[in-house]
Structures are given as structure tokens and as C-alpha cells.
N, C-alpha and C positions, 0 to 999 in steps of 0.2 A: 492055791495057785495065784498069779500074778495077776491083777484086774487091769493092766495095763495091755493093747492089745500089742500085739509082734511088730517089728517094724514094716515088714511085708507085707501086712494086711491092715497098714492104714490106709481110711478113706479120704479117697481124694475128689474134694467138690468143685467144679465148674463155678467164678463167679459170671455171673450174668448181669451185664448192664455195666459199665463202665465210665469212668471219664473220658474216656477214647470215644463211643459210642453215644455217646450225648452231643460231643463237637461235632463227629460226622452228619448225626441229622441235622445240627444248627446249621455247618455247611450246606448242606443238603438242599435246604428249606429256604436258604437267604439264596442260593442260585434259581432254585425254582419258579419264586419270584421276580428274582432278576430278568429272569428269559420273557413273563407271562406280560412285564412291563417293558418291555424291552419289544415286544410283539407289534408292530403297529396297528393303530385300529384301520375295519374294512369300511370306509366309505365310498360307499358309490354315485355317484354324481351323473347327471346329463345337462346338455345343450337340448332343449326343447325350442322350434318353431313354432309358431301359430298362424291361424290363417291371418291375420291382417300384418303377417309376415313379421310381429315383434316375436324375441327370442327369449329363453329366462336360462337360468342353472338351476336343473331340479336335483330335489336333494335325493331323494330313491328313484331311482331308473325305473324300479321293479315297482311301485305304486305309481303310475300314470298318471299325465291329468283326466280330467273327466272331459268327457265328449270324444266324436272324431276329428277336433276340425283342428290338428296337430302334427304332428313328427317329430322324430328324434335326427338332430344331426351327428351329437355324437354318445353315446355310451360308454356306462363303466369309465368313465374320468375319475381319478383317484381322492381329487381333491376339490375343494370350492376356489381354490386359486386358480386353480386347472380348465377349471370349467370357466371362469370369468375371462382366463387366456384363450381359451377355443371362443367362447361372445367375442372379444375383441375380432378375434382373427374374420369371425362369418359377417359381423359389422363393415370389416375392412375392404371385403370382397361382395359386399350389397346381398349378402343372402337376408338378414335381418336389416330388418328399416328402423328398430327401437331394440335395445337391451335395458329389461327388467330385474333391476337389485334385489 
């Protein structure tokens, strides 16, 4: 007989993995990053008072200072420009008697 098989019953294999599928993850992976850099970071900032009524910008809201003898005037400020703009402004209107850099 013929050791050739039929044309019928030749096998047909799946290639897997490609040039096509190598770009796509390269794309993939350069947006991935794009986005994770592209994220801005969470900084949280506050206007802290104190009792001899000087003011500061703290850099975590969420880590306090130590003692009672304080408050916040403002929270969650996004930035340390932000917060140095809110010191000015409580300067301006005598809530604070000193602002600490």
C-alpha cells in the first residue's frame, strides 16, 4: 500500500504562540504600566494648630501629633503646596500666630 496518508486524513496542527501574540502582550504590558505611572500618588497632608496657636503642614493626617494640646484645621489636603496655601490663608485671618516649615 501507499505509506503516504489520504489527503483527507491529513493532520492539521494548531501553531501556538506567534508574532502576533508576542506584540500583543508587549502592548499590553507598556499600557499597563503607562496607566500604574500615570496613577498619581495618595498623599495626605494636614494644617495642624497648636496650643500656643503656631500652625505646621503635617505630612499624615492619619499619624497625629503626640499630646492633646492640638487640632486639625484642615484634612486630607492633597498636596504640601496645598497645605502651605491653606497656612497662608489661616495666617491671613489670625487663626495661626506662627507657620512652621
Amino acid at each position: 500500500m501507499n505509506d503516504l496518508p489520504a489527503r483527507g486524513r491529513q493532520r492539521k496542527v494548531a501553531k501556538r504562540g506567534g508574532e502576533n501574540d508576542d506584540a500583543t502582550c508587549f502592548i499590553i504590558g507598556v499600557l499597563v504600566i503607562g496607566f500604574a505611572a500615570a496613577t498619581p500618588a495618595n498623599a495626605d497632608f494636614a494644617v495642624v494648630k497648636f496650643k500656643d496657636k503656631s500652625c505646621r503642614a503635617w505630612a499624615n493626617h492619619k499619624a497625629a501629633p503626640a499630646g492633646k494640646d492640638w487640632k486639625y484645621l484642615w484634612v486630607s489636603v492633597p498636596s504640601y503646596d496645598a497645605a502651605q496655601a491653606k497656612g497662608t490663608y489661616a495666617m491671613k485671618h489670625h487663626w495661626c500666630k506662627a507657620w512652621w516649615k
